[in-house]
N, C-alpha and C positions, 0 to 999 in steps of 0.2 A: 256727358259721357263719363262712365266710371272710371278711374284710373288700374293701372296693370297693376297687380299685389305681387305676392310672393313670385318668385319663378318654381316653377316647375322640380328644379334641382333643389329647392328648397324645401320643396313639400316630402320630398320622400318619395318610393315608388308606387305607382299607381296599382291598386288591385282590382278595377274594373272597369271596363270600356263600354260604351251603349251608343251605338250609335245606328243612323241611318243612311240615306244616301247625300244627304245636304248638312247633316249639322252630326256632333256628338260631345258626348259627357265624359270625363276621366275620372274616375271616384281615387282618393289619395288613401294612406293607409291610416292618417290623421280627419280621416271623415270630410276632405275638404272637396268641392265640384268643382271641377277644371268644365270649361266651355270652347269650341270650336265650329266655327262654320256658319251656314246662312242665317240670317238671324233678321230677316226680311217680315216675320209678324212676330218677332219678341219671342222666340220659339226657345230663346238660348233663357229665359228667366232674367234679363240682365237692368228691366224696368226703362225698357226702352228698343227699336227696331232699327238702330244704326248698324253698318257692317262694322265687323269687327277687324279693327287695324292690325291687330298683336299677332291675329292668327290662332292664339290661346290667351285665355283668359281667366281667372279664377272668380266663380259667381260667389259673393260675399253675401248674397241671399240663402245660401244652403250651405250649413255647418252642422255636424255633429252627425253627417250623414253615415248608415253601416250597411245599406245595400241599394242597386237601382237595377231596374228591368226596363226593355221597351215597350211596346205598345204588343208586339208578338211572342215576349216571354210568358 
C-alpha cells in the first residue's frame, strides 16, 4: 500500500474536481491528483484495489497534470 504524501493544505488550492458517484479526482494548482473514494477495481490509478484508509490521497502516478474531464465531459 502506498504511503499518504503531502496534505492537502500543502499542495495548494485545488482547481478542479471530477468526479462520480463512488470515487473522484482534485486536480492542485501545482498539477498534482488528489484521489478519493471506491477504489474496488483500481479505479483510483493507485496500482492496486485496496480501500483507501486516508480518505484522500495523492496519486504520485500523475504529476505535471493541467486539466481532467469525466467520461461525460
Amino acid at each position: 500500500m502506498l504511503n499518504r504524501m503531502d496534505s492537502p493544505e500543502e499542495s495548494g488550492k485545488f482547481i478542479k474536481c471530477v468526479n462520480n458517484n463512488s470515487h473522484g479526482f482534485l486536480l492542485d494548482k501545482e498539477g498534482r491528483v488528489w484521489v478519493f473514494g471506491e477504489n474496488s477495481q483500481g479505479q483510483l490509478g493507485l496500482n492496486h484495489s485496496e480501500p483507501l484508509s486516508t480518505g484522500l490521497q495523492q496519486n504520485p502516478f500523475l504529476r505535471g497534470i493541467k486539466d481532467m474531464a469525466s467520461k461525460g465531459e
